[in-house]
C-alpha positions as MATLAB code, in Angstrom:
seq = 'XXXXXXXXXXXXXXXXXXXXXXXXXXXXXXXXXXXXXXXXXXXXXXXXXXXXXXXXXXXXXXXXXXXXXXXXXXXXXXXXXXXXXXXXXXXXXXXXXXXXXXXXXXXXXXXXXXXXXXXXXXXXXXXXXXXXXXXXXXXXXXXXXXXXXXXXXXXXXXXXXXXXXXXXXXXXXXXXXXXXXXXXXXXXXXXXXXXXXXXXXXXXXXXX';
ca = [
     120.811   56.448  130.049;
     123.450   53.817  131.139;
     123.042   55.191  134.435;
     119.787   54.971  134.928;
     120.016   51.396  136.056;
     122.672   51.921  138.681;
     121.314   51.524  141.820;
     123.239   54.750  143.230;
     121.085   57.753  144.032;
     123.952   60.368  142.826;
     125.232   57.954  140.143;
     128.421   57.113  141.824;
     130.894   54.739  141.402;
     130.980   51.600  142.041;
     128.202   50.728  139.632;
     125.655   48.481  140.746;
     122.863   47.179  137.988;
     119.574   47.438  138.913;
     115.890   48.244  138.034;
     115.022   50.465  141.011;
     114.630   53.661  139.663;
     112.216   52.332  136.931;
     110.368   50.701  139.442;
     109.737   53.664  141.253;
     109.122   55.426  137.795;
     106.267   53.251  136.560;
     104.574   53.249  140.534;
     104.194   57.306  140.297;
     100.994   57.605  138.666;
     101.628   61.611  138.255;
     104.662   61.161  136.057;
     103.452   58.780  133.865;
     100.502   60.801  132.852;
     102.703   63.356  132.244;
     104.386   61.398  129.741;
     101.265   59.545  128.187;
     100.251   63.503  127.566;
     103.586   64.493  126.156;
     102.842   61.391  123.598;
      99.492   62.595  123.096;
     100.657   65.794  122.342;
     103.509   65.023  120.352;
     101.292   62.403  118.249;
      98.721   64.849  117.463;
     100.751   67.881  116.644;
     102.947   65.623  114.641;
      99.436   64.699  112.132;
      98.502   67.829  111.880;
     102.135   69.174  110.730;
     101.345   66.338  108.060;
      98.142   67.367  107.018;
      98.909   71.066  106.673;
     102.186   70.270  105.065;
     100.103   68.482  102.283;
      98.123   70.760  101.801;
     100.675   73.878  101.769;
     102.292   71.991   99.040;
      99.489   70.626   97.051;
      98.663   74.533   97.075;
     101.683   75.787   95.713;
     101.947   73.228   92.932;
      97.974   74.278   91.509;
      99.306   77.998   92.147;
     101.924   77.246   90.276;
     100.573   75.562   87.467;
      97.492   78.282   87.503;
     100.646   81.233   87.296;
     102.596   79.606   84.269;
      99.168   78.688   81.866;
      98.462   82.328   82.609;
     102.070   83.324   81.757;
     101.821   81.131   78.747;
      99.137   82.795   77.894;
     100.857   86.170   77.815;
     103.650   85.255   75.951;
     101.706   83.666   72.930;
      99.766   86.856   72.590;
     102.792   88.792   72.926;
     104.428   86.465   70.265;
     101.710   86.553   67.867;
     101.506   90.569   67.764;
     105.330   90.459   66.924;
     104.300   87.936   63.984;
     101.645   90.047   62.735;
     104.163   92.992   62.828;
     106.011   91.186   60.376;
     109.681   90.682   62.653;
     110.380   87.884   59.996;
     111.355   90.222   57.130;
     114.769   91.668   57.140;
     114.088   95.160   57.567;
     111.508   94.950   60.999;
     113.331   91.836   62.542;
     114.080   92.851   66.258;
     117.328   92.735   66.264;
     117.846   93.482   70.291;
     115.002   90.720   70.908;
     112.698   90.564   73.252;
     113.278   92.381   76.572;
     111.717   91.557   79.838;
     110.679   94.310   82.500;
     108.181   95.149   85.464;
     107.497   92.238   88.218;
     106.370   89.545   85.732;
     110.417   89.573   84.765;
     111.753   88.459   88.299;
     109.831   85.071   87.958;
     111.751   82.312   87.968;
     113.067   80.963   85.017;
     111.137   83.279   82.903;
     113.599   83.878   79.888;
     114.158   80.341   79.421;
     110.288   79.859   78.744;
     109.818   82.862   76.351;
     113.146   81.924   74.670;
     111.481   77.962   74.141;
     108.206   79.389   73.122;
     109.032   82.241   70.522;
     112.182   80.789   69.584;
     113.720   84.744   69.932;
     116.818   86.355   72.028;
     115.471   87.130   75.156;
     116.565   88.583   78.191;
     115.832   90.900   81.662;
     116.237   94.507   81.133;
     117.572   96.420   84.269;
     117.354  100.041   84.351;
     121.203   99.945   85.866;
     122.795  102.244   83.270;
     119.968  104.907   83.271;
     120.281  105.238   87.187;
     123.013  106.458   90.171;
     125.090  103.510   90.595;
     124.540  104.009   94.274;
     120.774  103.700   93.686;
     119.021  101.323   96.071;
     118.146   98.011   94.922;
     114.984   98.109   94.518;
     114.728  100.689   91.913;
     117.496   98.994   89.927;
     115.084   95.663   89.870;
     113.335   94.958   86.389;
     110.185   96.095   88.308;
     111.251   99.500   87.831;
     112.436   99.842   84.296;
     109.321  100.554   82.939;
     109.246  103.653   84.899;
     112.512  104.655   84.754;
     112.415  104.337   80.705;
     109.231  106.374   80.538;
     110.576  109.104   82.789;
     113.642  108.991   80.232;
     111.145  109.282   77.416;
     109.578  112.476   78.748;
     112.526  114.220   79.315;
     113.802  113.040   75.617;
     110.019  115.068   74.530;
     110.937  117.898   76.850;
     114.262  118.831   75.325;
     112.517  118.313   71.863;
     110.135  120.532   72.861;
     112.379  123.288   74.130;
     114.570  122.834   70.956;
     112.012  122.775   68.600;
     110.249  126.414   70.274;
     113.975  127.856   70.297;
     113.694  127.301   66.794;
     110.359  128.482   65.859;
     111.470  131.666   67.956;
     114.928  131.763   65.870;
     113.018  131.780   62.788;
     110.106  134.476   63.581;
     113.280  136.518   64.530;
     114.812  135.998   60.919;
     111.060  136.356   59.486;
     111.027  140.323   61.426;
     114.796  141.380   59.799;
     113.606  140.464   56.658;
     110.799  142.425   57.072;
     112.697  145.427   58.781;
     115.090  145.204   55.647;
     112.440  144.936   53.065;
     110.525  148.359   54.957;
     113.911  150.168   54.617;
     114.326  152.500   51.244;
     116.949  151.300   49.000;
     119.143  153.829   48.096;
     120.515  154.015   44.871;
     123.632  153.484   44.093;
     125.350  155.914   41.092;
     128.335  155.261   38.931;
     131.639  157.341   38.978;
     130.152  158.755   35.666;
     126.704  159.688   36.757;
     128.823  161.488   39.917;
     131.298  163.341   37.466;
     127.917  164.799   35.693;
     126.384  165.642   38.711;
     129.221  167.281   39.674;
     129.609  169.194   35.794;
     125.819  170.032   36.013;
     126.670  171.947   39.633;
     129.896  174.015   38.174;
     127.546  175.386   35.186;
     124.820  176.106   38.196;
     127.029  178.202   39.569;
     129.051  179.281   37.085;
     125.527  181.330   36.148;
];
């Protein structure tokens, strides 16, 4: 900048103060329409940063507001089924609390607000400990605990299910001995007596 006003071509030394190149500047028409259109440019691309700016955030914040009266929503009802439940006597009180899963759990500070509203223990369940620790990250998200704890609840009804027909097969087993015992002819058992008279009743047999 300094050295725009020395009258040197190659801005060598020594310096010599002067207005030349400026002159020259403002008498090339080309160069300063060049400029007044960088201004123009800069001016107008400028306003409508502005405008869109305002606009994107003036969105965000009715989004926003729209999202959480919706989310309040939610939790009321959610709150107001556990009343009618009855969670305020001492034997159905929820003693883990409430527990937040699927998508709706990732929003941002989304266990604060359902701990001010319902006034319960609250927080984000991750299906970590059901899952390979080397799992990827987005199946260890509380998006996907819902699915992992219902796949964990059918194979819970699965093994009840094979236990309980191992069982009914266990017991039709037991059902057919008992049977196969009771179809068998009891044989009756005699006293040493009753085989000493047998015996006595043979000798005079064939002592005849």
């Amino acid at each position: 900048m300094v050295m725009g006003f020395n009258e040197s071509r190659y801005n060598s030394l020594p310096f010599i103060f002067s207005f030349k190149w400026y002159e020259a500047l403002a008498l090339n028409k080309t160069l300063l329409s060049a400029a007044e259109n960088s201004v123009y440019l800069a001016m107008v691309t400028g306003i409508i940063c502005v405008i869109l700016a305002t606009f994107f955030i003036l969105g965000i914040k009715t989004l926003s507001k729209i999202i959480h009266a919706r989310v309040v929503e939610i939790i009321e009802q959610v709150y107001f089924e556990i009343k009618s439940y009855g969670h305020e006597e001492p034997k159905k009180k929820l003693i883990a609390g409430i527990v937040l899963t699927g998508g709706g759990a990732q929003l941002k500070h989304i266990k604060q607000l359902v701990e001010y509203i319902t006034g319960m223990d609250t927080r984000i369940g991750y299906p970590n400990e059901h899952i390979a620790h080397d799992s990827d990250d987005d199946i260890s998200s509380p998006a996907c605990a819902t699915a992992v704890g219902l796949l964990m609840k059918g194979l819970r009804e699965k093994d009840k299910k094979q236990i309980g027909e191992a069982q009914e097969e266990k017991s039709e087993d037991e059902v057919e001995d008992q049977s196969n015992q009771e179809e068998k002819p009891k044989v009756e058992k005699k006293s040493i007596f009753d085989k000493w008279v047998d015996k006595f009743k043979d000798f005079l047999d064939n002592a005849e």
